[in-house]
Each structure stands twice: as structure tokens, then as C-alpha cells.
C-alpha positions as CSV (number, residue, x, y, z in Angstrom):
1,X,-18.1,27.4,-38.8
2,X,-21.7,26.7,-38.6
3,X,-22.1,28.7,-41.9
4,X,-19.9,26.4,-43.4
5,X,-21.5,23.5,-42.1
6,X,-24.6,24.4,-43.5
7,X,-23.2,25.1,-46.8
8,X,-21.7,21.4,-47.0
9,X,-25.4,20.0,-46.1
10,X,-26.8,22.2,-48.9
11,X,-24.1,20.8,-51.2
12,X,-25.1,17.2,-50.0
13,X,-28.4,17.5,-50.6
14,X,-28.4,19.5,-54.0
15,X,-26.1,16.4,-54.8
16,X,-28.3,13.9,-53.6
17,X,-31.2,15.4,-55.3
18,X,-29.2,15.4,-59.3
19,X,-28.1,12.2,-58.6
20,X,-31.6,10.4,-57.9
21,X,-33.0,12.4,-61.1
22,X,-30.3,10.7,-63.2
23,X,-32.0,7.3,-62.5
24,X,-35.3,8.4,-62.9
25,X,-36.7,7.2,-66.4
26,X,-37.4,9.3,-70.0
27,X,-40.3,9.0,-71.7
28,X,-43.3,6.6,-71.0
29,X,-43.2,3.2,-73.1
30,X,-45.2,3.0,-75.6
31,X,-48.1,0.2,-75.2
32,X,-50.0,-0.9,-78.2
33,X,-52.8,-3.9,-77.8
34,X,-51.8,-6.0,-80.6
35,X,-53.9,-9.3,-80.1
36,X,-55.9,-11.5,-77.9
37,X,-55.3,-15.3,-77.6
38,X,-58.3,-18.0,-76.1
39,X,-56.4,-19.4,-72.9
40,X,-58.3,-22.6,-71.1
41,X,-61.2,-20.4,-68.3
42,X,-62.3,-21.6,-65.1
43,X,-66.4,-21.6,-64.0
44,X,-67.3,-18.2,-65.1
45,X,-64.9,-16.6,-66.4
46,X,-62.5,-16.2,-69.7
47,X,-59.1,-16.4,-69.8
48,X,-57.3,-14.8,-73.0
49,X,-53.6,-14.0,-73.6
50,X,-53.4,-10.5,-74.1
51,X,-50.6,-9.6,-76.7
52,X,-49.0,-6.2,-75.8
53,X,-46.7,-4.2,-77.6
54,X,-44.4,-2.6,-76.2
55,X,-41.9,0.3,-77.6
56,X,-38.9,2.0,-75.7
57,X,-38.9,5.4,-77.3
58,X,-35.9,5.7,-74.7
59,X,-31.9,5.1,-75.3
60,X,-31.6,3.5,-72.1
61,X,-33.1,-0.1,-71.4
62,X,-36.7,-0.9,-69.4
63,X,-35.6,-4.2,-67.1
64,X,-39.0,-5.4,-65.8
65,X,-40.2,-7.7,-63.1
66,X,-43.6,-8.4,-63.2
67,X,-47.0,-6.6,-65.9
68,X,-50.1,-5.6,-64.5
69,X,-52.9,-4.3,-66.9
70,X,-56.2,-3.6,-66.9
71,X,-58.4,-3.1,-70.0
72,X,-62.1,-1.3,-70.0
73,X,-64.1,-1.7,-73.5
74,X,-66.8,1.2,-74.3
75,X,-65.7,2.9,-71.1
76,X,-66.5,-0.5,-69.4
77,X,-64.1,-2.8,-67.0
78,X,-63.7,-5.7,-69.3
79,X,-60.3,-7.5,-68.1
80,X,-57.6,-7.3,-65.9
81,X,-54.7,-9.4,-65.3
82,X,-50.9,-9.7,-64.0
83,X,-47.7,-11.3,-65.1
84,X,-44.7,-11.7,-62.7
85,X,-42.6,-12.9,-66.4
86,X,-39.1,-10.8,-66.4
87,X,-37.2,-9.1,-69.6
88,X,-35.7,-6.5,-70.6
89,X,-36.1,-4.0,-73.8
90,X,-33.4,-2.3,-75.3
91,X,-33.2,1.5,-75.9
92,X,-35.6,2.0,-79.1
93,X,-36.5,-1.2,-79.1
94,X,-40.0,-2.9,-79.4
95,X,-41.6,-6.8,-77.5
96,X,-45.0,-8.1,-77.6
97,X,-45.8,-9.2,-74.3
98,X,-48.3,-11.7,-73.6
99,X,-50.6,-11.3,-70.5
100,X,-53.1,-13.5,-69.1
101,X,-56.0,-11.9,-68.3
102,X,-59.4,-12.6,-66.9
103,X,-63.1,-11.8,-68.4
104,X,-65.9,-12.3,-65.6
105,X,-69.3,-13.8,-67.3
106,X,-70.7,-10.3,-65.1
107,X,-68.2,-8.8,-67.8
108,X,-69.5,-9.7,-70.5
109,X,-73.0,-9.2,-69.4
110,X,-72.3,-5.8,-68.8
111,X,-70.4,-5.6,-72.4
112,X,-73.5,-7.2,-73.7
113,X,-76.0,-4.8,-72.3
114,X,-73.9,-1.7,-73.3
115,X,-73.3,-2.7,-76.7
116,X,-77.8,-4.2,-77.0
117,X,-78.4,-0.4,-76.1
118,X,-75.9,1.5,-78.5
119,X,-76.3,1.4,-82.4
120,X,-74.3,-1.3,-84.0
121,X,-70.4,0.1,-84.4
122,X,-68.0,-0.6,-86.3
123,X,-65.3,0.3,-84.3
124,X,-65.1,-0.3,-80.2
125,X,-63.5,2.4,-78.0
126,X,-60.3,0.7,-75.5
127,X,-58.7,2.2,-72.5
128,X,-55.3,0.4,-71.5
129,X,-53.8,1.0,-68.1
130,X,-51.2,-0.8,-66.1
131,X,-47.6,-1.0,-64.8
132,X,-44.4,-2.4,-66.3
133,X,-42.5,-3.4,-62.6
134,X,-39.0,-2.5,-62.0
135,X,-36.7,-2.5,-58.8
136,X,-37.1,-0.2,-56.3
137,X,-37.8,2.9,-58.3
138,X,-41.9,1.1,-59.1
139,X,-41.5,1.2,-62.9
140,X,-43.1,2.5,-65.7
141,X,-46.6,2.9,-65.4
142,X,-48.8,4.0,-68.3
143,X,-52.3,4.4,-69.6
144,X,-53.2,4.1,-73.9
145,X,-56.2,4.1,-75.4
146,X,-57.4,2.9,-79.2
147,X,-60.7,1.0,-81.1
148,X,-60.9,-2.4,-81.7
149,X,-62.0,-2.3,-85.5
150,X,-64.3,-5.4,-86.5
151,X,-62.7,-7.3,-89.2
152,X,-64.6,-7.5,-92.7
153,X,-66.3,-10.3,-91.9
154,X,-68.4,-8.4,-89.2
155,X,-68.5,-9.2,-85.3
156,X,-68.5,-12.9,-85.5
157,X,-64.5,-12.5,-86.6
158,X,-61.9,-11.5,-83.4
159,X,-61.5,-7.6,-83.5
160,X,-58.6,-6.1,-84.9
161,X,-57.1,-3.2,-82.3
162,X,-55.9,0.0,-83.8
163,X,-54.8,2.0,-80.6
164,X,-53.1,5.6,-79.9
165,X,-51.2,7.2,-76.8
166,X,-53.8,8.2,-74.7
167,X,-53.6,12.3,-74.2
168,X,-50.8,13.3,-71.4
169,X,-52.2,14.2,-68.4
């Protein structure tokens, strides 16, 4: 009997255990940095709407509650920033997202003083990292990487961000 009764707990839990890995997600969404918008600042700092897109490469739909990112510039912090907006994308869909995010004047110093000791560049190494929020499961987090090019018309023009996955850990 108490063979049995172990067997039936062993079945329970092998049970439990399929079912919860059913739920978990597929593949990581895709996030591409696909513009940045001048938002009103406060003091010292910079506010910018940070336009994110983002690409399902799954069949089943990302519902999210709430975006957090944070974005480092020549291996730098540069901005971070959270959304609690709500949405959903489809299986093998795509959204931009837009994100406001904050750029401290210490920010930009240290931006500054990195960039006054490096040769001039064309193009300007990114590191994305953040969280698309969901339910109880935490959500999808992810981490991207790419170069902001500088347009033809040289640093005074808005960079133009050509990004990549960044490499699976």
C-alpha cells in the first residue's frame, strides 16, 4: 500500500512538473532600439522616449504589464527607465514600444569623457537590457546589443541604431 502510495505522488509530481513547463515561454523576444524622442527633463537630467522594437518570434502571444530597460553606450550606463503601459503581441508579430527614460548630466559627462579620450567613431557600441512584465510567471527578460551609426551629416545629426541579439549566454 505504501508502495502504491508513493507511486501516485511520483505521478502527481511528474504531472505537476509537464504541466508548469507547458506555460513556461519559447524563445526570447526579440528587442531592437529603433529611435529616441526629446521628452520635457527635469534639473539635471534628460528625458527621451526610447522607441523599442519588439518581435515575437513565438506562436503564442507576449501579454505584458509593465517595461523596464536599461541602456549603457561604449560600455557606459547612459539611461534607464520603466513603463507600467500594458499590451499584448501576437505570435510572430512585431510593436514599437516607447519608453521614457532618464539621462543624468553625470551621464553625459561620463559619455563625454569616454568618447574626448577615444578616436572619433563612426559607429557607437549599445547594450540593451530589461524586462517585458507578465503575471505571475515574471516575464520575458532579455539583453541585445547593436551601434548607433552617425547619420551622414556627422554627430551633430540624432544617431541611427543598427542593433543585433546579443550572444546567448
Amino acid at each position: 500500500m505504501q508502495h502504491l502510495s508513493l507511486r501516485a505522488l511520483l505521478t502527481l509530481i511528474a504531472l505537476s512538473l509537464s504541466a508548469c513547463s507547458s506555460l513556461l515561454p519559447g524563445d526570447p523576444p526579440q528587442i531592437q532600439v529603433v529611435g529616441l524622442e526629446p521628452l520635457p527633463g527635469e534639473s539635471l537630467e534628460a528625458r527621451f522616449a526610447l522607441a523599442l522594437r519588439v518581435q515575437n518570434p513565438n506562436s503564442r502571444a507576449i501579454d505584458y504589464q509593465g517595461i523596464a530597460v536599461d541602456l549603457q553606450v561604449n560600455g557606459q550606463p547612459l539611461a534607464s527607465g520603466v513603463s507600467d503601459q500594458q499590451g499584448r503581441i501576437p505570435g510572430f508579430a512585431e510593436q514599437v514600444i516607447r519608453v521614457p527614460v532618464s539621462i543624468s548630466a553625470f551621464s553625459v559627462l561620463r559619455q563625454a569623457w569616454g568618447m574626448a579620450n577615444r578616436q572619433a567613431q563612426e559607429r557607437l557600441p549599445y547594450r540593451l537590457r530589461g524586462k517585458l512584465a507578465s503575471g505571475w510567471l515574471g516575464g520575458a527578460r532579455f539583453d541585445t546589443s547593436g551601434e548607433l551609426s552617425w547619420p551622414p551629416g556627422g554627430p551633430a545629426q540624432p544617431a541611427i541604431p543598427k542593433s543585433e541579439p546579443a550572444p546567448s549566454r
